[in-house]
N, C-alpha and C positions, 0 to 999 in steps of 0.2 A: 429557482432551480434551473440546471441548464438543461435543455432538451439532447437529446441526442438525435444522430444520427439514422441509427438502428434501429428496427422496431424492438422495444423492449417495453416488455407489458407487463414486467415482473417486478415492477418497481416498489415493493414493500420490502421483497427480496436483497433489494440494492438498496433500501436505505437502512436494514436492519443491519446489513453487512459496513455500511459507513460507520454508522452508530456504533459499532463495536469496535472497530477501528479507530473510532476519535477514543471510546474508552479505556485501551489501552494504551496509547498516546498520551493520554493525562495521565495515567497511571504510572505509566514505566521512560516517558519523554518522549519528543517529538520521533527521535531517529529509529526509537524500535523497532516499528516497522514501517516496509517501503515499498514500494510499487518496483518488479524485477527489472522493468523497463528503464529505472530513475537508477539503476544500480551502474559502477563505473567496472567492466569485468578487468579491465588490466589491474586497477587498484585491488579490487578482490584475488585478485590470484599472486598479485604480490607479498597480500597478508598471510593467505596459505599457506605461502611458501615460505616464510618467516617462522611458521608454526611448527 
């Protein structure tokens, strides 16, 4: 596990929240869902705009 930075003591909290994450990643595919950070906004707003 990697440590973090941050005091973060709520760490059942963050792995119940990964756990769930990987679960529907196998369920429904890697790209389901995504971190908003990892998102590309001109690509997203191009698709919008398509729509």
């Amino acid at each position: 596990m990697q440590l973090s930075l941050f005091n973060n003591n709520d760490n059942e909290k963050q792995d119940k929240l990964e756990n769930t994450i990987d679960k529907l990643k196998q369920k429904y595919g890697y790209d389901f869902i995504t971190r908003a950070g990892s998102l590309d906004v001109d690509e997203t707003a191009k698709k919008k705009r398509k729509d």
